[in-house]
N, C-alpha and C positions, 0 to 999 in steps of 0.2 A: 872715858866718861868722867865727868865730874860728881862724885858723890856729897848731896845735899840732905839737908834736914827742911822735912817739909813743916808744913803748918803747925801739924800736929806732934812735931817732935821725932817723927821717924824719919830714917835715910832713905832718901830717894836719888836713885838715877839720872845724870841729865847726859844724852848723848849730845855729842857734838858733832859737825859734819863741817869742817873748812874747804873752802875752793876757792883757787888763787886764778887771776888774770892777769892779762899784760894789756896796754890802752888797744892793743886790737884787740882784744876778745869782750870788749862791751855788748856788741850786741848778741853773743854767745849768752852773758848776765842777765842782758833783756830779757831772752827767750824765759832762761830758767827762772826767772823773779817773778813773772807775769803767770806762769806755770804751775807756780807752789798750792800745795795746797791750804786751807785755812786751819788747818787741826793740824799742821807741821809738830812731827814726834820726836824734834831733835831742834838743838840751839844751833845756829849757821854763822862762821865767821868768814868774811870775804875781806880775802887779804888781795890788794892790787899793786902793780907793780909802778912805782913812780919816780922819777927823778928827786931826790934828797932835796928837801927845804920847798918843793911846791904843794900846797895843800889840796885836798883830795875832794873832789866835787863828787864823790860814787853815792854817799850816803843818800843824798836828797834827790841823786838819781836813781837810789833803788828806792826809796820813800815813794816818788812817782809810780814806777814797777809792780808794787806789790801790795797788799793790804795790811800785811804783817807789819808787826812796830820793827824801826831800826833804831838801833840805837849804839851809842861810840862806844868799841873795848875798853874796859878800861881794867889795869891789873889789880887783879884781887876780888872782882867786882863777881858772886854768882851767875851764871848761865842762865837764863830763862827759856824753857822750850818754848817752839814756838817764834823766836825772836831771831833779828837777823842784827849778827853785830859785823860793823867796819869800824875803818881805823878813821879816829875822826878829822876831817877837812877841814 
């Protein structure tokens, strides 16, 4: 869990929950993206497995998928539950 300071100044919890694919488990991602729920109790990072130096088209294929924002990791950056982060394409 990443521990955060909420609005108000207190520390709050953010769980995280990653799940990694390889180019065949896409439409494994489908299923679960389309799946989620809208009150998701945890930040999601999808990490995919790709050949070094091709850029990664998964974002805007899970953007399609799901209602939830996606948005690029990026380090340092707080977790927002709720939000599904990849690595950016």
């Amino acid at each position: 869990m990443a521990e955060l300071l909420s609005a108000d100044g207190r520390h709050t919890d953010v769980r995280i929950v990653a799940i990694g694919a390889s180019a065949g488990g896409i439409t494994a991602l489908q299923r679960l993206f389309k799946g989620l729920p809208a009150n998701l109790p945890f930040a999601l990072v999808v990490l995919h497995h790709l050949p070094a130096g091709l850029p990664s088209a998964l974002p805007g294929l899970i953007a399609k998928w799901t209602h939830l924002p996606v948005q690029p990791a990026i380090s340092g950056a707080p977790p927002k539950t709720g939000t599904i982060y990849s690595i950016a394409g």
